[in-house]
TIRO-2110 file (N, C-alpha, C; in Angstrom, 1 decimal):
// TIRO-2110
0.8, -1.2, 0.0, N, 1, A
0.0, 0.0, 0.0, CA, 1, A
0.9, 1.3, 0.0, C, 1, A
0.5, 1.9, -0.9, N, 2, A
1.2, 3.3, -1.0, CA, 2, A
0.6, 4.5, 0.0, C, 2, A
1.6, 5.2, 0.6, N, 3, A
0.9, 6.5, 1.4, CA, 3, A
0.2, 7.4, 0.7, C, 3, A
-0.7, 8.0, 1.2, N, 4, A
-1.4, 9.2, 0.4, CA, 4, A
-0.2, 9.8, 0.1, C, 4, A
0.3, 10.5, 1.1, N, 5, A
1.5, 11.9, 0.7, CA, 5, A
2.2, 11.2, -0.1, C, 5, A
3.1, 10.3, 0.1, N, 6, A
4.3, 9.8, -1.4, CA, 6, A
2.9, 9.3, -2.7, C, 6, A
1.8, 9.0, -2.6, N, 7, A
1.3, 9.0, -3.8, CA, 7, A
1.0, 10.7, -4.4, C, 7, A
1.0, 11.6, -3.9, N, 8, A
0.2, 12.4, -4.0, CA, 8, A
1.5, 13.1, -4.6, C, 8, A
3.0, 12.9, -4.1, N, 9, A
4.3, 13.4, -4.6, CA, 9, A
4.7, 12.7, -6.0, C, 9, A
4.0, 11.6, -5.7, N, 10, A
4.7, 11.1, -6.9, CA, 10, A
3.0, 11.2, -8.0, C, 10, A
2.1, 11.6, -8.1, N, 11, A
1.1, 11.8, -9.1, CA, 11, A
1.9, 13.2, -9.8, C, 11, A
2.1, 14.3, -8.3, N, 12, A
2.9, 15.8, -8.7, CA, 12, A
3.9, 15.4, -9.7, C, 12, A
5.2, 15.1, -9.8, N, 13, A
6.3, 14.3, -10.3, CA, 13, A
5.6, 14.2, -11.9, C, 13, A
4.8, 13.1, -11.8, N, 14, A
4.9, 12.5, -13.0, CA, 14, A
3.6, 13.5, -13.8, C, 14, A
3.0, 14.4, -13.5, N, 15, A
2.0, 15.0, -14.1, CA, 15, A
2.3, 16.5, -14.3, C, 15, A
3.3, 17.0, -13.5, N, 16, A
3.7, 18.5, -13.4, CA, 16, A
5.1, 18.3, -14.7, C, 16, A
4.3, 19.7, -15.8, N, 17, A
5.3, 19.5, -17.2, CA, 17, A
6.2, 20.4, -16.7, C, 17, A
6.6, 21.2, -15.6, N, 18, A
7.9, 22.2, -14.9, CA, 18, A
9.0, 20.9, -14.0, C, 18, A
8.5, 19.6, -14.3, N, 19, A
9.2, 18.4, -13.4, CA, 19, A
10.5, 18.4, -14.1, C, 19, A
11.5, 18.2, -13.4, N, 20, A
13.2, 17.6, -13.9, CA, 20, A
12.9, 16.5, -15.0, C, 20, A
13.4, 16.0, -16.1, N, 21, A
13.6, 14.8, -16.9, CA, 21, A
14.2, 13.1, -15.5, C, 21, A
14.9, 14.1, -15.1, N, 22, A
16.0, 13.1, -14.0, CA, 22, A
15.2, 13.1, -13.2, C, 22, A
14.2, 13.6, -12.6, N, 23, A
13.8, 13.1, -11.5, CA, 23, A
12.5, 12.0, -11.3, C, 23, A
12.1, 12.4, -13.1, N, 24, A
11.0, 11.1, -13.9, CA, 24, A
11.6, 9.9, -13.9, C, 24, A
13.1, 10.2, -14.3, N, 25, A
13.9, 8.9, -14.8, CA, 25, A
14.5, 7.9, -13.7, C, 25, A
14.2, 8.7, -12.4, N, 26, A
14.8, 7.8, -11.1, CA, 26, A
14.0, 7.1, -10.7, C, 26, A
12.6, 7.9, -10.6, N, 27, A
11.0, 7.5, -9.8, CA, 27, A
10.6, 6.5, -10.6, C, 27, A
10.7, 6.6, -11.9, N, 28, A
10.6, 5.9, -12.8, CA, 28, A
11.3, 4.1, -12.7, C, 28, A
12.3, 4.5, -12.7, N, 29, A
13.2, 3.6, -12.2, CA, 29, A
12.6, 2.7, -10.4, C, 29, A
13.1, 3.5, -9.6, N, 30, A
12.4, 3.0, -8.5, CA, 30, A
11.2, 2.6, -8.0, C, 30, A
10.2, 2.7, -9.2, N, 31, A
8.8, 2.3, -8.9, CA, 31, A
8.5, 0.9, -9.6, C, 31, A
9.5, 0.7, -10.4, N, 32, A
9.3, -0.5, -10.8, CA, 32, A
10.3, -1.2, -10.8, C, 32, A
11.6, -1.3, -9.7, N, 33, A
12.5, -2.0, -9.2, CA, 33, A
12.2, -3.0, -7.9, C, 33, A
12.3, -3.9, -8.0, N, 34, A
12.0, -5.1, -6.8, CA, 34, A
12.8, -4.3, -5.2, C, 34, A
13.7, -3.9, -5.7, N, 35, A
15.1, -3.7, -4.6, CA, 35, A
15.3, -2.1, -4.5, C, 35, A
16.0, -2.0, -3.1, N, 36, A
16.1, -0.7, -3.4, CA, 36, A
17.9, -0.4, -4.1, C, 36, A
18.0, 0.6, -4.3, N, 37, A
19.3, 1.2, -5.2, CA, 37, A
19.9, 1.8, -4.8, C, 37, A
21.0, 1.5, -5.0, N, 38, A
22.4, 2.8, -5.1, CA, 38, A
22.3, 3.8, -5.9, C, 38, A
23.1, 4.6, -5.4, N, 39, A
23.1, 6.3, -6.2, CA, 39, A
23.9, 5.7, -7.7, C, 39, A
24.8, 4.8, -7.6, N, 40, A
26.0, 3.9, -8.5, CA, 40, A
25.0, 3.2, -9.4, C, 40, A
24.1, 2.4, -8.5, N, 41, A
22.9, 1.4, -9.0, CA, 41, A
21.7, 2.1, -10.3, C, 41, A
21.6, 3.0, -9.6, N, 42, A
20.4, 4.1, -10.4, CA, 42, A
21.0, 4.2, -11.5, C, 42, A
22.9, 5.1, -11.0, N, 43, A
23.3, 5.9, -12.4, CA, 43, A
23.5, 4.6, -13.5, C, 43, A
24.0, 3.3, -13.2, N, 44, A
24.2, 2.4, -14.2, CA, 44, A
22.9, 2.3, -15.1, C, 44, A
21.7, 2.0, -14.6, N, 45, A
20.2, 1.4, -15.1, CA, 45, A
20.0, 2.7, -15.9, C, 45, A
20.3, 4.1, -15.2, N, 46, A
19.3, 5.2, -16.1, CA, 46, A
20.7, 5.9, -17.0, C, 46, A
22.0, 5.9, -17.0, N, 47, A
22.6, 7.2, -17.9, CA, 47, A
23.2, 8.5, -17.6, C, 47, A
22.1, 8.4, -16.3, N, 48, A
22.9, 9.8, -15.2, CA, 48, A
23.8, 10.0, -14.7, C, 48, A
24.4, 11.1, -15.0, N, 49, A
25.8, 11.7, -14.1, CA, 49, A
25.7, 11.6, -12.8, C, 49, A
26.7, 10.8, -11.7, N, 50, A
26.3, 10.4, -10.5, CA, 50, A
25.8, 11.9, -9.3, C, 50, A
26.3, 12.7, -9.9, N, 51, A
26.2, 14.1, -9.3, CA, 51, A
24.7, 14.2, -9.2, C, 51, A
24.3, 14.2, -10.2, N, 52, A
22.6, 14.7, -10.7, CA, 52, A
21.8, 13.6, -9.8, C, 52, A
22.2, 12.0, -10.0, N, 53, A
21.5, 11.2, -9.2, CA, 53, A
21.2, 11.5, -7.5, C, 53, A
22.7, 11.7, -7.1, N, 54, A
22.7, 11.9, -5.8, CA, 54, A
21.3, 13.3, -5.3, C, 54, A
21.8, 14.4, -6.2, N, 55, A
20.9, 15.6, -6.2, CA, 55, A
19.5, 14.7, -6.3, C, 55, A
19.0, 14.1, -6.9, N, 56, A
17.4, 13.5, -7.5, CA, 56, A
17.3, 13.1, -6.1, C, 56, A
18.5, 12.0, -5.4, N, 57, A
17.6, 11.5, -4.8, CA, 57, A
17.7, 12.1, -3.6, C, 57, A
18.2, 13.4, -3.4, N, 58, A
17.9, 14.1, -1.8, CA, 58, A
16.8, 14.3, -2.4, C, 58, A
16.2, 15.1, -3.4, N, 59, A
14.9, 16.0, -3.6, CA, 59, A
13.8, 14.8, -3.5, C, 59, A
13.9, 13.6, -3.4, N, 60, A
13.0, 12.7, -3.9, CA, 60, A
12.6, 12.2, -2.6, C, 60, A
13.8, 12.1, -1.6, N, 61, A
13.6, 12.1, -0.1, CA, 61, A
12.6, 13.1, 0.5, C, 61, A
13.3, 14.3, 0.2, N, 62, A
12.6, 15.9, 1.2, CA, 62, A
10.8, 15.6, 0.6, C, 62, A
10.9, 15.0, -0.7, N, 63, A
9.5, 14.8, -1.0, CA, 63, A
9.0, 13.8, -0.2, C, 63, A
9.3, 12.8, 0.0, N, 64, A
8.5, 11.6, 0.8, CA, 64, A
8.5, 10.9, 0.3, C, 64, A
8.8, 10.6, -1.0, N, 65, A
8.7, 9.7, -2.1, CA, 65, A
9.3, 8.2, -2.2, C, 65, A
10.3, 8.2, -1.7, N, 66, A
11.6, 7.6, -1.2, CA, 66, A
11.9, 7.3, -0.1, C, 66, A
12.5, 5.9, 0.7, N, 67, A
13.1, 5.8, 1.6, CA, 67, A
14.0, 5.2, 1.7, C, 67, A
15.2, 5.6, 2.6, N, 68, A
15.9, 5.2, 2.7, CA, 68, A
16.2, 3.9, 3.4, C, 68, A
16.8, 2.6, 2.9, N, 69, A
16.7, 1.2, 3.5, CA, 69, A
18.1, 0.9, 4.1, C, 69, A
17.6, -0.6, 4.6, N, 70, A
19.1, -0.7, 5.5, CA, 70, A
20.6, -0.8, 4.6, C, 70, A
21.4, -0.6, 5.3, N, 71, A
22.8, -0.8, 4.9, CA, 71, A
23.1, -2.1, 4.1, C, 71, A
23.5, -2.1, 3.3, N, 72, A
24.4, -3.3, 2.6, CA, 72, A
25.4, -2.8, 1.5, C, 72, A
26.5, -3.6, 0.7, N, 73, A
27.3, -3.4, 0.0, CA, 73, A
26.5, -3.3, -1.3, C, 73, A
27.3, -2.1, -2.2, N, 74, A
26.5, -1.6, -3.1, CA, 74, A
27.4, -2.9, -4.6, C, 74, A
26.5, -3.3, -5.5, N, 75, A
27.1, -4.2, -6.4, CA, 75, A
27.5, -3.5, -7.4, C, 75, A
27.8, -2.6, -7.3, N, 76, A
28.9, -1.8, -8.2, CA, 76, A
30.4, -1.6, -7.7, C, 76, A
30.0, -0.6, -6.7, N, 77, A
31.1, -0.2, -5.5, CA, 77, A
31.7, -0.9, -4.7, C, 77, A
31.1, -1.6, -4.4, N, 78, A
31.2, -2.6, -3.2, CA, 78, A
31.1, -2.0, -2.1, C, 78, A
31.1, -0.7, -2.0, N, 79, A
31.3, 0.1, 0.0, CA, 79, A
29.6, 0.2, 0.2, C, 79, A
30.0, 0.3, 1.4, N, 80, A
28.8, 0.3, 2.2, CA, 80, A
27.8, 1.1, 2.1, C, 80, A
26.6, 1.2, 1.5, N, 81, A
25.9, 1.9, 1.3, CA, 81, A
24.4, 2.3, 1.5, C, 81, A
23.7, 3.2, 1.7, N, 82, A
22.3, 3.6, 2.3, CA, 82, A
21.0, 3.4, 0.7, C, 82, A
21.0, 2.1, 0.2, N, 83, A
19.9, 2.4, -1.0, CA, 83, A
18.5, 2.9, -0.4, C, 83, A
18.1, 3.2, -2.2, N, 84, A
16.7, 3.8, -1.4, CA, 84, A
15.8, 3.2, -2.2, C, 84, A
14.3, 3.6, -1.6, N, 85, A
13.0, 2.3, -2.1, CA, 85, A
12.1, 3.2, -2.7, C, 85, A
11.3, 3.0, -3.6, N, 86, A
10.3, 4.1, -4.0, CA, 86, A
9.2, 3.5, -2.5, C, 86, A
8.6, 4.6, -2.0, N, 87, A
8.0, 4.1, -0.7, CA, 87, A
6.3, 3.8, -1.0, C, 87, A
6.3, 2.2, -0.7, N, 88, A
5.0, 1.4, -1.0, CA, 88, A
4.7, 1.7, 0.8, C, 88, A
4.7, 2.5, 1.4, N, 89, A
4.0, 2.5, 2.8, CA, 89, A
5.2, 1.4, 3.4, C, 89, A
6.4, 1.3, 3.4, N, 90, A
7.0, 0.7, 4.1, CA, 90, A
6.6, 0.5, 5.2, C, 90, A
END
């Protein structure tokens, strides 16, 4: 089950024509990913410059959209890392 608020961020997102391309292309990405991702993980799947991801996915946080999941080693990087989940009402 999805939250009202992160549904309501993510209806804004994908319906608002003033929205970032990158920040369709992450949401995008994390709504229909099983797992959650690395900033490394995202940039591989979508194309993006790791800089722009990282930026997407604070803004995608401060939205509610996203959460951040537990620690594990990233399968790119290998370091320790914070992926994040598009948020089904965790």
């Amino acid at each position: 089950m999805i939250s009202k608020s992160s549904l309501a961020a993510y209806n804004e997102i994908m319906s608002d024509g003033k929205s970032e391309t990158q920040l369709k292309t992450i949401l995008n990405l994390l709504n229909v990913w099983d797992e959650p991702l690395s900033a490394s993980e995202i940039k591989k799947q979508t194309g993006l410059e790791i800089n722009a991801v990282s930026g997407r996915i604070n803004d995608l946080k401060k939205m509610g959209v996203v959460v951040e999941c537990d620690r594990r080693p990233c399968s790119i990087t290998n370091r320790l890392i914070t992926p994040v989940f598009f948020d089904r009402g965790l």
